[in-house]
C-alpha positions in Angstrom: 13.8 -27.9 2.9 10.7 -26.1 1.8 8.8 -29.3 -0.4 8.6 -29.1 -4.7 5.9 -30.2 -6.7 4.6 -28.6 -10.2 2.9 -25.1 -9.8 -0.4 -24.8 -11.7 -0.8 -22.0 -14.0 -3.5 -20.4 -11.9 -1.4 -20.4 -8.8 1.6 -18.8 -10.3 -0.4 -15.8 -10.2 0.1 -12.4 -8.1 -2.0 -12.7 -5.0 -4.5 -9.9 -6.4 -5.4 -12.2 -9.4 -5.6 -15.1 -7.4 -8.1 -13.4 -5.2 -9.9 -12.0 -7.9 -10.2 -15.4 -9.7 -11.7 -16.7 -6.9 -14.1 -14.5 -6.1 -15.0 -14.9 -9.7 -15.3 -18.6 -9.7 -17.6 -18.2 -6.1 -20.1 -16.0 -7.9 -20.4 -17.9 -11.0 -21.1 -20.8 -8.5 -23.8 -19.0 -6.3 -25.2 -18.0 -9.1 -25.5 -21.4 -10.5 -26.9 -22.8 -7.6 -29.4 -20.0 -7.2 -30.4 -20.7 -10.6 -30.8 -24.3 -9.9 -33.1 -23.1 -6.9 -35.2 -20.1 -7.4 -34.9 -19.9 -11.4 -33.3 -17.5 -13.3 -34.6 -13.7 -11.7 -33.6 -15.7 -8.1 -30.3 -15.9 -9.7 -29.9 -12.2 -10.6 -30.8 -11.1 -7.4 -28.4 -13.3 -5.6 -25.5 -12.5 -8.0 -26.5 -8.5 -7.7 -25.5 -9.3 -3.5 -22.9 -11.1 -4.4 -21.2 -8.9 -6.5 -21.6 -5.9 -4.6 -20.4 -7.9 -1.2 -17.4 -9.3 -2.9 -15.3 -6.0 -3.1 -14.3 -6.3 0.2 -12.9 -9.7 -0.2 -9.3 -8.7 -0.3 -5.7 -11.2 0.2 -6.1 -11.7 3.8 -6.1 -14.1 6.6 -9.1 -16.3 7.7 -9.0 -14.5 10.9 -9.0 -11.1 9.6 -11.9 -11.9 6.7 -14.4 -12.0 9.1 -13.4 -8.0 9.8 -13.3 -7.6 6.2 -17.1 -9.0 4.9 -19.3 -8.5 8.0 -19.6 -4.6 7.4 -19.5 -5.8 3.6 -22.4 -7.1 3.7 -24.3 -5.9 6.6 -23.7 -2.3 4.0 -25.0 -4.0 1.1 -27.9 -5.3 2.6 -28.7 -2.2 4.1 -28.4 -0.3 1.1 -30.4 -2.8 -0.8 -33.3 -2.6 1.5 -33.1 1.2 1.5 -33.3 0.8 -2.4 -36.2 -1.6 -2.1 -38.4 1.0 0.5 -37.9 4.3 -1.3 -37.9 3.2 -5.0 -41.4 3.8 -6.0 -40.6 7.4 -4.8 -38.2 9.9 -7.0 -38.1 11.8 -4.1 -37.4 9.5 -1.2 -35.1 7.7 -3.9 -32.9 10.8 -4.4 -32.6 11.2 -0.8 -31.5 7.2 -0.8 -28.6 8.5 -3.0 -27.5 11.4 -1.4 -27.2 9.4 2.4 -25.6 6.3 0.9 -23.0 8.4 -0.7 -22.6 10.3 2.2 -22.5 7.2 4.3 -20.2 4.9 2.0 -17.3 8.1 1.2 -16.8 8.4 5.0 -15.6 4.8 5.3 -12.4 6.3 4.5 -11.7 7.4 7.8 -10.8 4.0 8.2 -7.8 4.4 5.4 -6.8 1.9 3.2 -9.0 -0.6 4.8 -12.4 1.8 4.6 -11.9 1.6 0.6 -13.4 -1.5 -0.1 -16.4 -1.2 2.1 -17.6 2.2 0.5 -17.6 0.4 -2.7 -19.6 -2.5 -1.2 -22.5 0.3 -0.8 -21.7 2.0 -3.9 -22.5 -1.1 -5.5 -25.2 -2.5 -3.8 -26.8 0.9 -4.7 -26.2 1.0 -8.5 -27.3 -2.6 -8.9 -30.8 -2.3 -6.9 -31.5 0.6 -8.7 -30.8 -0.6 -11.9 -32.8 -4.2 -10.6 -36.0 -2.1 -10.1 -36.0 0.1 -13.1 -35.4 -2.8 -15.3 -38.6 -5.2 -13.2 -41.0 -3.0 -11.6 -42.3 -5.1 -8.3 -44.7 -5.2 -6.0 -44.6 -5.7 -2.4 -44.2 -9.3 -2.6 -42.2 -9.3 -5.0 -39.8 -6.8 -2.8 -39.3 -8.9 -0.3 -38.8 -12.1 -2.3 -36.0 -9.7 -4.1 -34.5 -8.7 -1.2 -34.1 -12.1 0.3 -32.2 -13.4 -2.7 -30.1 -10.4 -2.6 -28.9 -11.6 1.1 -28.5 -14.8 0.4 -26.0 -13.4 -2.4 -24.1 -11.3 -0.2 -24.2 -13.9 2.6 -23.5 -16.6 0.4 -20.4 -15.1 -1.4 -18.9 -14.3 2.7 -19.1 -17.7 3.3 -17.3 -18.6 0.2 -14.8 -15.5 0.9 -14.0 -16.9 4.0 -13.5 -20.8 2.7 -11.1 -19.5 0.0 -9.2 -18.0 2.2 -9.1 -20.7 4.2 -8.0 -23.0 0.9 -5.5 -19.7 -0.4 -4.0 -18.7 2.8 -0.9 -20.9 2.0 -0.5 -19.6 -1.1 -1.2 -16.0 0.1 1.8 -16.4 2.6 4.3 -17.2 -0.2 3.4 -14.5 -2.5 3.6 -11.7 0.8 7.2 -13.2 0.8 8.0 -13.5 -2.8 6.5 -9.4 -3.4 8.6 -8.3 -0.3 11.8 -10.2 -2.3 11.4 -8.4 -5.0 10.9 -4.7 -3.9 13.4 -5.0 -1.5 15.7 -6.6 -4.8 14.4 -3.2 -6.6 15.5 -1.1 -4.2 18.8 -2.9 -3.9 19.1 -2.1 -7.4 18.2 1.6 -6.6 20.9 1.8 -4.5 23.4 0.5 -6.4 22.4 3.0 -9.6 22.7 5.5 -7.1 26.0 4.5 -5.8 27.8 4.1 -8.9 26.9 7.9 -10.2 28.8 9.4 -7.6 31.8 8.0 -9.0 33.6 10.6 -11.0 32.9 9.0 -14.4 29.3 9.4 -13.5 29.7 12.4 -12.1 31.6 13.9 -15.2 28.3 12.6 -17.7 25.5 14.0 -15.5 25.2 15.3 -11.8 24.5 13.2 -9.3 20.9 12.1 -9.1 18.4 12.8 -6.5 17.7 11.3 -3.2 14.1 11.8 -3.5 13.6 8.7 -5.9 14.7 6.1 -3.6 13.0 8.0 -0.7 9.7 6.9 -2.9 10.7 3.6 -3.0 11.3 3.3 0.9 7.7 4.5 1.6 6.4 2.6 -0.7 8.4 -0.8 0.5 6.6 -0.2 4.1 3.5 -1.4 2.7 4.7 -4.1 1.1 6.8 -5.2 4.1 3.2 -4.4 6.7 1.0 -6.8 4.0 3.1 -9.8 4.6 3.4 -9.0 8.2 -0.2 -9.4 8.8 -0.2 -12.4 6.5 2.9 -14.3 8.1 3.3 -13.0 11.5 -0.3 -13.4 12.7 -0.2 -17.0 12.0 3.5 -17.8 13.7 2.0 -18.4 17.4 0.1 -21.2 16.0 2.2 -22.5 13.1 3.7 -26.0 14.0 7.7 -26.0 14.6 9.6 -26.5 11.3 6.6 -25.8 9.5 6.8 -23.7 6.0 5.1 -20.9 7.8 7.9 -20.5 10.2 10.3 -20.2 7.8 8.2 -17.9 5.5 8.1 -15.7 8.6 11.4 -16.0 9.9 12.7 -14.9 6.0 10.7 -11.9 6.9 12.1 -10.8 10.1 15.5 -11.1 7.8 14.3 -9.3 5.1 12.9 -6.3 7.2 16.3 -6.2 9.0 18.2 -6.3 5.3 16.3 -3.4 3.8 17.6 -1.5 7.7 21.5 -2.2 6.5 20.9 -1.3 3.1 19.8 1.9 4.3 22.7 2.6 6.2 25.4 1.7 3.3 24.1 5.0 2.1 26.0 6.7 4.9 29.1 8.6 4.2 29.0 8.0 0.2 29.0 11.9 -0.3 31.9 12.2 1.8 34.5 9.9 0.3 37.2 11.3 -1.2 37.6 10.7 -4.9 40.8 8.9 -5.0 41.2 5.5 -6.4 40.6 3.9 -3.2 37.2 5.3 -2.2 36.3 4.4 -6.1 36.9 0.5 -5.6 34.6 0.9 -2.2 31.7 2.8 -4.1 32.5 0.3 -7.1 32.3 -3.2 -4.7 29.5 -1.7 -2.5 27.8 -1.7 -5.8 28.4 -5.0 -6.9 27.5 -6.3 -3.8 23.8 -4.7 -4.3 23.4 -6.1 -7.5 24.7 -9.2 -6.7 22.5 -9.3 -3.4 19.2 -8.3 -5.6 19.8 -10.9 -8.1 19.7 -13.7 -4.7 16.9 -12.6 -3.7 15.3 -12.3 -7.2 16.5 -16.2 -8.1 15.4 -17.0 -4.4 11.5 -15.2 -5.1 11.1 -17.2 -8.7 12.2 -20.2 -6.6 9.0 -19.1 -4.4 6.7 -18.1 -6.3 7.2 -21.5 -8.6 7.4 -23.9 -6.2 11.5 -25.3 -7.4 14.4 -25.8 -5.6 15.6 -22.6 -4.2 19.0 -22.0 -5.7 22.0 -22.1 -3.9 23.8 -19.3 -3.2 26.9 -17.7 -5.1 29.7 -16.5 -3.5 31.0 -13.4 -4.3 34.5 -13.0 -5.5 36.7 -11.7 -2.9 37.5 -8.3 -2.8 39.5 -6.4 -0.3 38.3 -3.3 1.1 40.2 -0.3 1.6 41.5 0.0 5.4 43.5 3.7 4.8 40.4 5.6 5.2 37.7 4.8 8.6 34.7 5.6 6.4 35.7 2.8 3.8 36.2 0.4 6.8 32.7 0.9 8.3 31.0 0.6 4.7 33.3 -2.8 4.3 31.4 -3.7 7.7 27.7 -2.8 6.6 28.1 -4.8 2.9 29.6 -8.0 4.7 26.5 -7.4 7.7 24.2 -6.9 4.4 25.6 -10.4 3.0 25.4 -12.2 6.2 21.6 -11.5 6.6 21.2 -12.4 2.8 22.5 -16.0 3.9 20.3 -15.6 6.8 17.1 -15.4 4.6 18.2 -18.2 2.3 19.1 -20.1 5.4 15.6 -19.5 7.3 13.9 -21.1 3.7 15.8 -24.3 3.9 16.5 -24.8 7.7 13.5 -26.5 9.6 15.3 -26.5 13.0 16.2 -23.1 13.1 14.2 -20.8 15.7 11.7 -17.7 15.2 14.2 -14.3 15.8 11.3 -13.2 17.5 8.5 -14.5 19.8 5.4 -14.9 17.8 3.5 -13.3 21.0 5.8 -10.2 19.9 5.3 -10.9 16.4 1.5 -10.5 16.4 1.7 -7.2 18.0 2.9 -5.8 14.9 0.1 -6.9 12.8 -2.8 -4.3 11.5 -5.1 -4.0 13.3 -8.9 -6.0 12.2 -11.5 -4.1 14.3 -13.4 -0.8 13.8 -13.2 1.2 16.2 -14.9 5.0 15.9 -12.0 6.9 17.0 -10.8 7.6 13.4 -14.4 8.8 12.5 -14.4 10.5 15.0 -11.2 12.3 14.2 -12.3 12.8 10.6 -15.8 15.0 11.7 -14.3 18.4 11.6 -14.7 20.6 8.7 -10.9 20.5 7.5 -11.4 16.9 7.5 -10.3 15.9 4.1 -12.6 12.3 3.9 -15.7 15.0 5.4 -15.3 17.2 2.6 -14.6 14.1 -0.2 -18.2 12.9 1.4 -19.6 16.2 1.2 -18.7 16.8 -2.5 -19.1 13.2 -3.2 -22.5 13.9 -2.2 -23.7 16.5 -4.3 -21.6 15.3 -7.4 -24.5 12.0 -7.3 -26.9 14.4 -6.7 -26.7 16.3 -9.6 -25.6 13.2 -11.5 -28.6 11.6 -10.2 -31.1 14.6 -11.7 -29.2 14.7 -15.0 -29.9 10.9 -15.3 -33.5 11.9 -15.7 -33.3 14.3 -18.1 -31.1 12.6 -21.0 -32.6 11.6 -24.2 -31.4 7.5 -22.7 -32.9 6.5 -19.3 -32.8 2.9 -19.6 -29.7 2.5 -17.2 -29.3 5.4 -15.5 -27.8 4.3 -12.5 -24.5 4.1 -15.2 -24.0 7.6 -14.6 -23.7 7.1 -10.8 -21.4 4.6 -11.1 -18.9 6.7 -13.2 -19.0 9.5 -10.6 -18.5 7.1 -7.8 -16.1 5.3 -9.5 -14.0 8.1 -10.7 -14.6 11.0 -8.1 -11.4 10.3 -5.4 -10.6 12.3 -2.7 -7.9 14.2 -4.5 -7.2 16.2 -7.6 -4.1 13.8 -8.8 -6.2 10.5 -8.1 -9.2 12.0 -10.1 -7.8 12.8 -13.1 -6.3 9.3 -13.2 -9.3 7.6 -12.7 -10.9 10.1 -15.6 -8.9 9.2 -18.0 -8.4 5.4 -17.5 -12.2 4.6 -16.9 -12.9 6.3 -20.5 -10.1 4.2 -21.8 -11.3 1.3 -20.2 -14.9 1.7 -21.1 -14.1 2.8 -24.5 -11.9 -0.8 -25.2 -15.1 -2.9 -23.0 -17.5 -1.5 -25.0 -15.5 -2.8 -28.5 -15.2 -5.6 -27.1 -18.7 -6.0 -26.2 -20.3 -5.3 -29.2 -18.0 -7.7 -30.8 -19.0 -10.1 -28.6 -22.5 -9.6 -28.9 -22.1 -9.4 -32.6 -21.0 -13.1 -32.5 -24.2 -14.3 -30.7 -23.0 -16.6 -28.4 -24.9 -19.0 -26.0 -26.2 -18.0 -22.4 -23.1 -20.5 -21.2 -20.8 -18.6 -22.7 -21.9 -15.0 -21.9 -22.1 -16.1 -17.9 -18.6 -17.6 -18.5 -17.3 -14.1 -19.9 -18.9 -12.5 -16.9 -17.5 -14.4 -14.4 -13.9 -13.8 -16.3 -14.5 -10.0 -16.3 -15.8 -9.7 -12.6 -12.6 -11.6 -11.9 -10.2 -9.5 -14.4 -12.0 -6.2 -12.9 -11.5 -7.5 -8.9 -8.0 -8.6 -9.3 -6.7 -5.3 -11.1 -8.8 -2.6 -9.4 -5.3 -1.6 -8.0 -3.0 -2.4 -10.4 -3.9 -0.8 -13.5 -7.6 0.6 -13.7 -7.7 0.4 -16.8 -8.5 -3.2 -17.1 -10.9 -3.1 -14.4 -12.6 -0.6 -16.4 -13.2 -2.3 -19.4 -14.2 -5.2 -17.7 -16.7 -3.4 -15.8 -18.0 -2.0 -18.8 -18.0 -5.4 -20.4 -19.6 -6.7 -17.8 -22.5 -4.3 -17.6 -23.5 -4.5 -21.1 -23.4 -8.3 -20.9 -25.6 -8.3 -18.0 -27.9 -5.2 -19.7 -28.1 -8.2 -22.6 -28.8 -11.1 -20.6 -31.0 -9.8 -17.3 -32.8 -6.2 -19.1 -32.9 -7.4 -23.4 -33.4 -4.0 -25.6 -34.6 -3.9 -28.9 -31.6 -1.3 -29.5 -28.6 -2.9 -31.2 -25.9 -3.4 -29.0 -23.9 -1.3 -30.7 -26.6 1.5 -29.7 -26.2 0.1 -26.0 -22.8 0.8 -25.7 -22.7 4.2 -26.9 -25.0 4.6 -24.1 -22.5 3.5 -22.1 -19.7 5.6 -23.4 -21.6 8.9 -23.0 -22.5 8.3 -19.6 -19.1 7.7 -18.7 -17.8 10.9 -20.6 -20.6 12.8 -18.8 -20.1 11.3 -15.4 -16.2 11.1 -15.6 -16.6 15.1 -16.5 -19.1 15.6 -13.7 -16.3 13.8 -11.2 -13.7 15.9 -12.7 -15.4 19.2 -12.3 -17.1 18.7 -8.8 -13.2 18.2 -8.1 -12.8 21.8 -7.4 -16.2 21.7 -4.6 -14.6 22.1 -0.8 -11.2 21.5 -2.2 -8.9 20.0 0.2 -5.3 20.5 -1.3 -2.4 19.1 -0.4 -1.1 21.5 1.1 -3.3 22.9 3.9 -2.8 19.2 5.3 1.2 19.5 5.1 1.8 21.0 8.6 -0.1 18.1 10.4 1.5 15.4 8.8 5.2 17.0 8.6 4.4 17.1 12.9 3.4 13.9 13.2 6.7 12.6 10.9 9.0 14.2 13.4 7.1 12.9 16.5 7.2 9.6 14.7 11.3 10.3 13.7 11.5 11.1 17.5 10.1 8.4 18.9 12.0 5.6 16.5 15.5 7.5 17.6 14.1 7.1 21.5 13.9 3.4 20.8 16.9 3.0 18.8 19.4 4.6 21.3 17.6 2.4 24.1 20.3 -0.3 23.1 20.4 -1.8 26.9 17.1 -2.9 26.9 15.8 -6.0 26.7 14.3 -7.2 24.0 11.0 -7.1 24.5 11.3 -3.4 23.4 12.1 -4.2 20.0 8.1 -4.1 19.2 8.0 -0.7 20.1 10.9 0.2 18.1 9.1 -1.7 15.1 5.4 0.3 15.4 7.7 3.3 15.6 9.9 2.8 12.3 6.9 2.0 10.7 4.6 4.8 11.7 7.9 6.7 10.0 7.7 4.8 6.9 3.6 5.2 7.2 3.9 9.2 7.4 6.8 9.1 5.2 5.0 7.6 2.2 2.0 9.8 2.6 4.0 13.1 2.4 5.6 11.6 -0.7 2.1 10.9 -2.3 1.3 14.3 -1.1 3.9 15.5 -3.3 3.4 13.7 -6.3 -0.3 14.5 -6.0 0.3 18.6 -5.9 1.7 18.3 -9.0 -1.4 18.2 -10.5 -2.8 20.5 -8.5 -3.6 24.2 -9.6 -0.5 26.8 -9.6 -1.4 28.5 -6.7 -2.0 25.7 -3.9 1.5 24.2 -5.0 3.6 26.7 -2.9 6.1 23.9 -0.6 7.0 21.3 -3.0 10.7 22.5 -2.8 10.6 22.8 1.1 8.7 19.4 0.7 11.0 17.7 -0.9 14.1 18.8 1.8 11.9 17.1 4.3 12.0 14.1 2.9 15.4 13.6 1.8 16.4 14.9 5.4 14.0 12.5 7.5 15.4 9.5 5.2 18.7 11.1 5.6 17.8 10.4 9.5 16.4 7.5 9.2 19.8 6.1 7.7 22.0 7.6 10.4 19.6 5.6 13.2 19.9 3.0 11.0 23.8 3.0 11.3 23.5 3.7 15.0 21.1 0.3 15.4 23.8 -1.5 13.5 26.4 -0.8 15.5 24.8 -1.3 18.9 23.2 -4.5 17.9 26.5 -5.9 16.2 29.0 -4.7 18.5 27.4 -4.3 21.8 30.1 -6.6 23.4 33.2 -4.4 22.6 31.6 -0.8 23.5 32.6 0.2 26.8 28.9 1.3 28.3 31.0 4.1 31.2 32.0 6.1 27.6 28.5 5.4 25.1 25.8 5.6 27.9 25.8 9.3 29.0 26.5 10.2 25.1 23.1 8.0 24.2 20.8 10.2 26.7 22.3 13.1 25.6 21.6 12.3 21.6 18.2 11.4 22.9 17.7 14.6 24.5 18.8 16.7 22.1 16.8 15.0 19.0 13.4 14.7 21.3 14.3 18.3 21.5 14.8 19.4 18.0 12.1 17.3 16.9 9.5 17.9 19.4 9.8 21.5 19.8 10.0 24.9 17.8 12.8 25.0 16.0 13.8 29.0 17.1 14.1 27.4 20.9 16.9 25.0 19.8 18.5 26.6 16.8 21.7 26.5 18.9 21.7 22.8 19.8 25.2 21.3 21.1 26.3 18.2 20.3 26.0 15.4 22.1 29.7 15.2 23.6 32.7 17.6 22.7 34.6 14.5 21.8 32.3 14.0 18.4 33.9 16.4 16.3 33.9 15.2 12.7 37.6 15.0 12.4 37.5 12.2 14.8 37.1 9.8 12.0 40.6 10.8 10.8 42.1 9.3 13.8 40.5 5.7 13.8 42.5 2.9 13.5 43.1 1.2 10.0 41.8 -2.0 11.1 39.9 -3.5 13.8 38.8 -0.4 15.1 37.1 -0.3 18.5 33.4 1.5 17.8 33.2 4.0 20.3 34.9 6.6 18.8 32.8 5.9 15.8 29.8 5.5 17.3 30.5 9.5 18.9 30.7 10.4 16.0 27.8 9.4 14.2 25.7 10.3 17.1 26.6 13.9 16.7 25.7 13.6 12.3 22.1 12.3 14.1 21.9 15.1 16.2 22.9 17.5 12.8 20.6 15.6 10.6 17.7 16.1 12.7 18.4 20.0 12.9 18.6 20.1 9.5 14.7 18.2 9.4 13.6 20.6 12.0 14.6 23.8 9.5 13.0 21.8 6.8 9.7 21.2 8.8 9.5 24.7 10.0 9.8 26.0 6.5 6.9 23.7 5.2 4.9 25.4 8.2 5.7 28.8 7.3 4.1 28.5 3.8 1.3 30.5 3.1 -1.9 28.2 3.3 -4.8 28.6 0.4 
């Protein structure tokens, strides 16, 4: 039984908080001690390394922070010695600009990952500049500057990696109480969608769209990966019976759940509507709901440190056995159920076993080095991160010259940051940022002045700051909108304490609010500089979804293999779930696109609901080889296996015109074979046939999606 004691407040938090809460209490201590040391310009040196260092301190493990602050602050040094050598020269300075922002965009090749560490230079760049305008130096001086700037940035990676250390617990939990709760949501999802094919439903409004819960499956896969790399690469060396174990054996469950949930969407469509099919659609709902609210009660459990609650039983229902479709669906809601109990079970058993060997496990963790192969892939001109760096570039260039000639001057290096800041690599992401960093700025800057107004002591300014660096860490990406306004509270605290004006501060921070309107316009309008729309980047990634779909189904119809293939079967669903949820940001993201680059959205959208279509057939199929291996007869389900996997490699893989005409796997999988099942107790064969031939039709359908997406006219 996993132990209880009372939660602090602090730790009850989302694992982005808690980061950002400690990377706030770690500068405000560096600082401190800096202070203590080298006096108070020591101090804002140090903290200037610090801050710009800690962006790549994200929720990870120990063993994976290294990865994360070495380039952090190996960037930040660099840039602040860069800084240091060119700014007694405009020009040389300007050309400082242009190569760090050059340098820092094309960190993206690296994805996800590549983020943080472009804004580690960004950083570092805005807060040397603004060191040096504010305290001219000489050479000494430099150099004295620069060493307390590493010791920042150094100082704060140590710290990163010791709160990790301390957190990494904690972390663990919260992986498993977020992937509770979006796989609860989309329970939910399923049921809502369920429920308005009944005719009731259907009679009010027509039957919703696929395409919503097709967002919420991409967007689980991340979810799901982040507490993978938390809890699986720490199960080869976790102790037996220990909390980890358990944490990561709830996983493996919880991955395998979301698999069966998937597949009770099969057959809904085609259920008759008699009174019969009704009471299916209507328990298979319940069931859902009732599922979602266990693993709610069982996440609050978590994620306060009580007694998990014990599990309620649901009433007993009897399914429907006149109808084959209603007696498989019975099957996948009582398979959904069992591995509910499984999950529960894995929190409160300490004997019980990892499903998987944690040598397999780890293989299915991110990966933590840099390697150049994706920046290697990304130097092409239709590179979409090249041409982000390339109009990156020259949106802080000309921010950079305007800086000089505004009536203000004093903190010009504001203006860079807004471009920085708000300038993504798309349209849709843009405008976003636009709108909540002048929101954000506009509510900091109130609050500033107010602040301010009140003339509080030093103590209690450095406390604010440390709050705001931690407010604007923790919910950089979960509502911008409070990191902007504490980034804006944060600068004119800092502009107060570390560069005094004789301006009011009420003048100050209308400083800041035009800069941000002028940058956030300038990022907005160098928007439209070497577009790369959506669109010209459908036809790659619409390939590589049904190579990905292709190689899952290979894996999936493998079902005689051992077991050791199952890691291959994961990397593939995932790299389907990986391409899945970036053509359904592409989506989203054309929608704010101009008029004429949105051509495909329609033919977009048909891909997706076909591949997750797909995805739920295989789904099926790994259900019923993994359940009922023992009672198919391998003479009768072998030959039809290669020849499914034939004939999707063959859709999917190649033009569509060259397979148009695709057979089905065996003449014996007609549709009407589902007719003739038994009522109860039905061998799976027969059934089995037959879903293998909707796979086959499913990815035909995909393959006529796809190649419509391709034939689009490009802009």
């Amino acid at each position: 039984m996993i132990p209880t004691r009372a939660m602090p407040f602090p730790w009850r938090l989302p694992a982005p908080l808690l980061n950002g809460a400690s990377v706030g209490v770690g500068l405000a201590v560096i600082t401190a001690v800096v202070a203590s040391i080298g006096g108070m310009p020591a101090a804002v040196a140090a903290s200037s390394g610090a801050a710009a260092a800690s962006v790549a301190d994200t929720v990870s493990t120990p063993r994976a922070k290294t990865s994360q602050m070495v380039p952090a602050v190996m960037g930040s040094v660099l840039v602040a010695a860069l800084v240091a050598l060119t700014h007694a020269n405009l020009l040389a300075l300007t050309l400082c600009v242009l190569a760090v922002s050059f340098t820092s965009v094309m960190w993206n090749a690296w994805g996800k990952r590549g983020g943080p560490q472009t804004f580690a230079m960004v950083l570092s760049l805005i807060f040397q500049m603004a060191a040096y305008t504010s305290h001219p130096m000489d050479a000494g001086a430099t150099w004295q500057h620069l060493g307390w700037v590493t010791t920042g940035a150094l100082s704060l990676a140590v710290w990163s990696h010791l709160s990790a250390m301390m957190l990494a617990g904690r972390y663990r939990t919260l992986a498993l109480v977020d992937s509770l709760r979006a796989l609860s949501q989309l329970m939910r999802t399923q049921a809502a969608w369920t429920t308005s094919l009944l005719p009731e439903a259907q009679a009010a409004q027509p039957a919703p769209s696929l395409l919503p819960m097709v967002r919420q499956q991409a967007a689980i896969a991340d979810v799901f990966q982040s507490a993978r790399d938390l809890l699986y690469s720490q199960a080869a060396k976790a102790p037996k019976g220990s909390r980890t174990l358990r944490l990561t054996s709830a996983l493996f469950h919880i991955v395998n759940l979301r698999d069966v949930v998937l597949a009770c969407q099969l057959d809904l469509d085609s259920l008759p509507l008699d009174a019969h099919a009704q009471r299916g659609l209507q328990t298979l709902a319940q069931t859902l709901v009732h599922q979602a609210d266990q693993l709610d009660a069982i996440a609050l459990a978590l994620r306060n440190n009580t007694r998990l609650p014990e599990p309620v039983p649901l009433p007993a229902r009897p399914w429907p056995e006149h109808d084959a479709r209603l007696i498989s669906l019975g099957r996948r809601t009582r398979h959904m159920v069992q591995i509910g109990e499984d999950i529960a079970n894995s929190l409160v058993k300490t004997s019980q076993p990892l499903p998987m060997n944690p040598a397999v496990l780890l293989t299915l963790v991110s990966p933590n080095d840099w390697t150049l192969a994706p920046l290697r892939d990304q130097l092409n001109w239709q590179s979409p991160v090249l041409r982000h760096a390339l109009r990156a570039t020259l949106a802080m260039g000309c921010a950079d010259a305007l800086a000089h000639w505004l009536p203000w001057t004093s903190h010009s290096h504001w203006l860079l940051m807004t471009v920085a800041v708000v300038m993504r690599g798309n349209l849709e992401q843009t405008l976003a940022r636009r709108d909540a960093r002048i929101l954000g700025t506009l509510v900091g800057c109130v609050l500033a002045s107010a602040l301010l107004w009140l003339n509080p002591g030093a103590a209690w300014l450095f406390a604010v700051l440390a709050l705001s660096l931690s407010l604007a860490h923790g919910y950089v990406q979960r509502d911008y909108r409070i990191t902007a306004a504490s980034g804006a509270l944060l600068a004119l605290l800092q502009a107060h304490l570390f560069t005094p004006s004789h301006h009011p501060a009420l003048f100050v921070a209308g400083e800041r609010l035009a800069d941000t309107l002028i940058g956030a316009g300038l990022a907005w309008a160098f928007s439209y500089v070497l577009p790369s729309w959506e669109q010209g980047r459908l036809p790659a990634l619409v390939r590589r979804l049904l190579t990905a779909q292709a190689r899952y189904a290979h894996h999936v119809l493998r079902w005689h293999q051992t077991h050791a293939q199952s890691t291959q079967r994961s990397h593939a669903r995932r790299e389907v779930y990986d391409v899945l949820w970036l053509l359904a940001q592409a989506l989203e993201r054309m929608k704010k696109e101009p008029k004429r680059v949105r051509s495909g959205g329609i033919e977009l959208e048909t891909v997706l609901i076909r591949s997750h279509r797909l995805i739920s057939h295989l789904a099926g199929i790994k259900g019923l080889l993994t359940m009922r291996q023992s009672d198919l007869d391998p003479a009768l389900i072998q030959p039809a296996l290669q020849h499914t996997e034939q004939a999707l490699v063959s859709l999917l893989t190649q033009p569509v015109e060259a397979d148009a005409t695709a057979s089905p796997p065996s003449s014996d999988t007609n549709a009407d074979i589902i007719l003739a099942l038994p009522a109860a107790n039905a061998a799976p064969g027969p059934w089995l046939l037959h879903r293998l031939a909707q796979t086959v039709d499913e990815a035909q359908a995909l393959a006529h999606a796809a190649q419509a997406v391709a034939q689009q006219p490009r802009p």
